[in-house]
C-alpha positions as CSV (number, residue, x, y, z in Angstrom):
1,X,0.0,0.0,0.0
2,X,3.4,1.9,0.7
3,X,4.5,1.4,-2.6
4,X,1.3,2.2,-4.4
5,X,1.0,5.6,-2.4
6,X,5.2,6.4,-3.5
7,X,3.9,5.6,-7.2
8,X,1.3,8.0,-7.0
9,X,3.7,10.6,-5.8
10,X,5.7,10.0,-8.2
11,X,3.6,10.0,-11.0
12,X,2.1,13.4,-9.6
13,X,5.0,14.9,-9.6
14,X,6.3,13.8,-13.4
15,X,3.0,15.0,-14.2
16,X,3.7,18.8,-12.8
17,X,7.1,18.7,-14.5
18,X,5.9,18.0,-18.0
19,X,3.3,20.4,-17.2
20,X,5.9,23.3,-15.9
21,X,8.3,22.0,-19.2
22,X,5.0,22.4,-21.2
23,X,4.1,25.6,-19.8
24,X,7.4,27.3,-20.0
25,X,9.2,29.1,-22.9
26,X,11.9,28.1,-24.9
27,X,13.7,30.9,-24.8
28,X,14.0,31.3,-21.0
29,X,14.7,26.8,-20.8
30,X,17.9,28.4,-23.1
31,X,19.0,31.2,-21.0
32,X,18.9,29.5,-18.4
33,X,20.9,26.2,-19.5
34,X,23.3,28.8,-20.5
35,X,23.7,30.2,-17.7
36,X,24.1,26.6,-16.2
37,X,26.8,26.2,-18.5
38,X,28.3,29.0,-17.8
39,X,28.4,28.6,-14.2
40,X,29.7,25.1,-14.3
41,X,32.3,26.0,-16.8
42,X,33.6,29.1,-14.5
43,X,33.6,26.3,-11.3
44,X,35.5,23.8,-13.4
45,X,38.1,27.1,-14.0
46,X,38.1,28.1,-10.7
47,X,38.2,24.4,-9.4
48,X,41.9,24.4,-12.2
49,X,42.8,27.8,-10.5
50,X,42.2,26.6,-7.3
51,X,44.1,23.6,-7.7
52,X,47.2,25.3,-9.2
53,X,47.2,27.7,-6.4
54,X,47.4,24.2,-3.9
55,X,50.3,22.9,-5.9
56,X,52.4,26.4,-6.0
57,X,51.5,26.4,-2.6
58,X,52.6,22.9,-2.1
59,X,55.8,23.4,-4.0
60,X,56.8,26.4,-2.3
61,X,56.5,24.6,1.4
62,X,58.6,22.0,-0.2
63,X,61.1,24.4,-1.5
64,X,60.6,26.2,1.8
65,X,61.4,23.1,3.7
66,X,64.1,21.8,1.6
67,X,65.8,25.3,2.1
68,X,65.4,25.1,6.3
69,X,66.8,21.9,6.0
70,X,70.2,23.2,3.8
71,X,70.3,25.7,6.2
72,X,70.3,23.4,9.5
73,X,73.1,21.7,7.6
74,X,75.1,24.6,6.6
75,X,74.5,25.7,10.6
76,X,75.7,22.7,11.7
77,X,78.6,22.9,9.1
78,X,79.3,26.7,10.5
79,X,79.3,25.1,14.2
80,X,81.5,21.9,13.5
81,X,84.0,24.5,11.3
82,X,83.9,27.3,14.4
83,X,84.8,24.3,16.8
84,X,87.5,23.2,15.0
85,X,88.9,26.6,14.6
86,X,87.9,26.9,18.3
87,X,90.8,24.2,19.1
88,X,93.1,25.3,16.9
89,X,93.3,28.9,18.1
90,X,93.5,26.6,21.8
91,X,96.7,24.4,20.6
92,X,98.3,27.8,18.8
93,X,97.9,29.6,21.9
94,X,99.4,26.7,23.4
95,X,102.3,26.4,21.2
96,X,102.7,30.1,21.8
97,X,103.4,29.9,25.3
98,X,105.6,27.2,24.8
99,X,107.2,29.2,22.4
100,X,107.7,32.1,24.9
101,X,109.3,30.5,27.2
102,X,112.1,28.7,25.1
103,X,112.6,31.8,23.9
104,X,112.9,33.3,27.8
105,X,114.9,30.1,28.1
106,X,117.3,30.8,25.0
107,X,117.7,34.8,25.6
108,X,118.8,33.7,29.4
109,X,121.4,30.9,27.9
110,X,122.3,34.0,25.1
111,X,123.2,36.1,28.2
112,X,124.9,33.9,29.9
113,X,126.8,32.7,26.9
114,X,127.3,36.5,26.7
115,X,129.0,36.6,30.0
116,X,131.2,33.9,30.0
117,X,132.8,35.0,26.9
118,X,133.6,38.1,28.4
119,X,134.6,36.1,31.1
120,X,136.8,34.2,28.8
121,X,137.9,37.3,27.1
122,X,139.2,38.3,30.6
123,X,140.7,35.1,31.1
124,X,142.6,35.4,28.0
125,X,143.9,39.1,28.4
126,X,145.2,38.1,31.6
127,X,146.4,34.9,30.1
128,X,148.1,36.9,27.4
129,X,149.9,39.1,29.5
130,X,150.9,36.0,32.3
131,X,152.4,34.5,28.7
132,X,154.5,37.2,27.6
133,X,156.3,37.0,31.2
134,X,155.9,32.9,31.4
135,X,157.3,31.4,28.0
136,X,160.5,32.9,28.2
137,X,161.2,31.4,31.7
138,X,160.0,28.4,30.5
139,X,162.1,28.7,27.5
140,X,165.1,29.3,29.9
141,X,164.3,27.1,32.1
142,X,164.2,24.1,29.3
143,X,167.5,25.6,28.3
144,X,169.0,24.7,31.6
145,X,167.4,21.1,31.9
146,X,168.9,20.3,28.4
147,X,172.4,21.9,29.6
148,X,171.8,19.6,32.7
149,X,171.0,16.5,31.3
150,X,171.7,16.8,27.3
151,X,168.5,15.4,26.5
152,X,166.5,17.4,23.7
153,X,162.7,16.2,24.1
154,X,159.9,15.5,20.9
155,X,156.8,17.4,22.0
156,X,154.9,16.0,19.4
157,X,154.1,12.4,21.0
158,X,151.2,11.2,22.4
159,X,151.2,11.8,26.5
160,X,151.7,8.5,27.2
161,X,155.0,8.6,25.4
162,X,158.1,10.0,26.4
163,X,160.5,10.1,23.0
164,X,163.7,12.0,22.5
165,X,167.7,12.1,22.1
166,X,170.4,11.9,24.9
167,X,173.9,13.7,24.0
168,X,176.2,11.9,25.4
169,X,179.6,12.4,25.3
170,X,180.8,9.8,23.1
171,X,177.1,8.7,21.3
172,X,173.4,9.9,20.9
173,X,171.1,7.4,22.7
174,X,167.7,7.5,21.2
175,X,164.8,7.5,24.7
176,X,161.5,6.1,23.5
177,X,159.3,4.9,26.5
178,X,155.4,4.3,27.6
179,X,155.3,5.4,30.7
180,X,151.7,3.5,30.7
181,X,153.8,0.6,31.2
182,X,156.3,0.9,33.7
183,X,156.5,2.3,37.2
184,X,157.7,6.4,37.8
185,X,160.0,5.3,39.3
186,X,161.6,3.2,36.7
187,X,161.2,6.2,34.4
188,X,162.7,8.6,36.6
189,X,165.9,6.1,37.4
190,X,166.2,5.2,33.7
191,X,166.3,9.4,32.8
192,X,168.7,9.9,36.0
193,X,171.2,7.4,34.5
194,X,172.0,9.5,31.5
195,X,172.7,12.7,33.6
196,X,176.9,12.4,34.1
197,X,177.7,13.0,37.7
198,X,180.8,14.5,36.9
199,X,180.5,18.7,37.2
C-alpha cells in the first residue's frame, strides 16, 4: 500500500514537471541552461585555478622546507668549522706559550753565553799578559834542563810517550818509553842514569 501511495507521488510529480516543461518558454529553458553552462564551466576554471594555487602552494613549502633543511646543515657545518677553529686557536695559543718560554729560556742561555765569553775574554787578556812574562822562563828554564841532562825532548808524542835524544859524550842514545807501562819510578831512574855526575 506503501508502494502504491510512492507511485502515486511520483507519477504526480512527473505529471507537474511536464506540465511546468510544457508551460514554460523556450527561450528562457535556453537562457537558463546557458547560464548553467556558464556557471559550471567558471567552477570547473576556478576548481583548475584553485588547484594550481594548492600545488604552487605545495611546491613552495617544499622548497621552503628543503631550504630550512640546507640551512640546519650549513649551521651545523658553521658550528663543527667554528669548533675546530675553536681548538686550533687553543693548541696555537698553546704552542705560543711554549714558544715564549724557550725563547725566555734561550735569551737567558744567550746572556749567559754572553758573560762567560767576556769572562773568557778576561781570562785570555790576563792569560796573554801571564804569557808574555811565562814562555821565556820556560824557554830558559828548558834551556838549563837540556844543559843539565843533554836530552833534547819531541813534543809532538802522544802523552803516554816519552820520546827524545840523549847527548852523550861519546854517542846519541835515542829514549823512547810508555810510561803507561812501567813504574815512575823506573822512568825517573832510567832518565837519572844519563845525567853524568861528573860537574
Amino acid at each position: 500500500m506503501a508502494q502504491g501511495r510512492k507511485f502515486q507521488d511520483l507519477e504526480e510529480t512527473g505529471e507537474a514537471l511536464v506540465a511546468f516543461i510544457n508551460s514554460s518558454q523556450p527561450v528562457i529553458l535556453r537562457r537558463v541552461k546557458d547560464e548553467h553552462r556558464a556557471l559550471f564551466d567558471q567552477h570547473v576554471e576556478t576548481k583548475k585555478i584553485v588547484t594550481q594555487i594548492l600545488k604552487d602552494m605545495a611546491q613552495t613549502e617544499e622548497s621552503a622546507g628543503q631550504r630550512l633543511l640546507d640551512m640546519e646543515e650549513e649551521k651545523k657545518q658553521r658550528e663543527n668549522e667554528l669548533e675546530n677553529l675553536g681548538e686550533q686557536l687553543r693548541q696555537c695559543t698553546a704552542k705560543s706559550q711554549i714558544t715564549d718560554s724557550e725563547l725566555q729560556f734561550l735569551q737567558r742561555e744567550l746572556e749567559s753565553l754572553r758573560n762567560t765569553e767576556h769572562e773568557l775574554q778576561s781570562l785570555q787578556n790576563e792569560v796573554d799578559e801571564d804569557t808574555t812574562e811565562v814562555i821565556p822562563s820556560a824557554v830558559y828554564v828548558a834551556q838549563v834542563y837540556y844543559l843539565i841532562t843533554k836530552i833534547k825532548w819531541e813534543y809532538n808524542t802522544p802523552a803516554n810517550i816519552l820520546k827524545g835524544v840523549h847527548y852523550g859524550a861519546d854517542l846519541a842514545t835515542p829514549i823512547n818509553i810508555d810510561t803507561s807501562m812501567r813504574p815512575r819510578s823506573d822512568i825517573s831512574d832510567q832518565l837519572w842514569d844519563f845525567v853524568s855526575t861528573e860537574w
